[in-house]
N, C-alpha and C positions, 0 to 999 in steps of 0.2 A: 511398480518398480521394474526398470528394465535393465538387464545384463547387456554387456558390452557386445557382445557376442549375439544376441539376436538380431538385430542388424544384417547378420549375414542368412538369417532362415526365413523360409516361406511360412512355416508351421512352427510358434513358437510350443508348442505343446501337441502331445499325444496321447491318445488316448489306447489301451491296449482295451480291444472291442473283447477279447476272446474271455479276459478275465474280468471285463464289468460284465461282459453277460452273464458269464458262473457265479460272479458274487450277486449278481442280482435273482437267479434262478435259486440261489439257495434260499437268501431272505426270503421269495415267494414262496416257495414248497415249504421251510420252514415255521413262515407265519402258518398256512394253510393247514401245516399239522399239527402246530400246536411245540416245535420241539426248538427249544432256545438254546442259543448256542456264546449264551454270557459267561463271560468271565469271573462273573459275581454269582451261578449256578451253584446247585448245590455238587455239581461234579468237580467242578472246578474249587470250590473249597476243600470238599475233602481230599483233593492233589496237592493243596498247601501245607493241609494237616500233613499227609503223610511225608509230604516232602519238608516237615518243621520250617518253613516259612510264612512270612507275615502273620504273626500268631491272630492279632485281632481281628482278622478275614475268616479267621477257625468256626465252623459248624460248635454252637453249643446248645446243651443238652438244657431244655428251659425245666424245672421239676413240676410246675404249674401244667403246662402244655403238651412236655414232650418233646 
C-alpha cells in the first residue's frame, strides 16, 4: 500500500536504532536471566487484582495445588 505522500521521500520508513537496540538488549539479558517481562506474569495479574480489573486474568488460589 502506498500513501500519497511517499512519493515525495527517499526513506519511506525509519527505523529508531537507539530503541531497537534497548528493546533488543533487554529481551537478550532478560531471556539470559531467566526474568520475563509478560503481561500474562504472575506480577502483572496481581496489578489486575488489586486494581479490580479484568476479573478472569485474577491469580486463583487452586485448593488441590496451591
Amino acid at each position: 500500500m502506498d500513501l500519497p505522500h511517499w512519493k515525495d521521500h527517499r526513506v519511506r520508513h525509519v527505523v529508531d536504532m537507539k530503541h531497537t537496540e534497548k528493546n533488543i538488549a533487554e529481551h537478550l539479558i532478560g531471556t539470559c536471566l531467566g526474568i520475563s517481562h509478560s503481561k500474562y506474569g504472575e506480577w502483572a495479574r496481581l496489578d489486575l487484582l488489586e486494581m479490580k480489573l479484568m476479573t478472569k486474568f485474577w491469580l486463583k488460589n487452586d485448593p488441590t495445588t496451591g
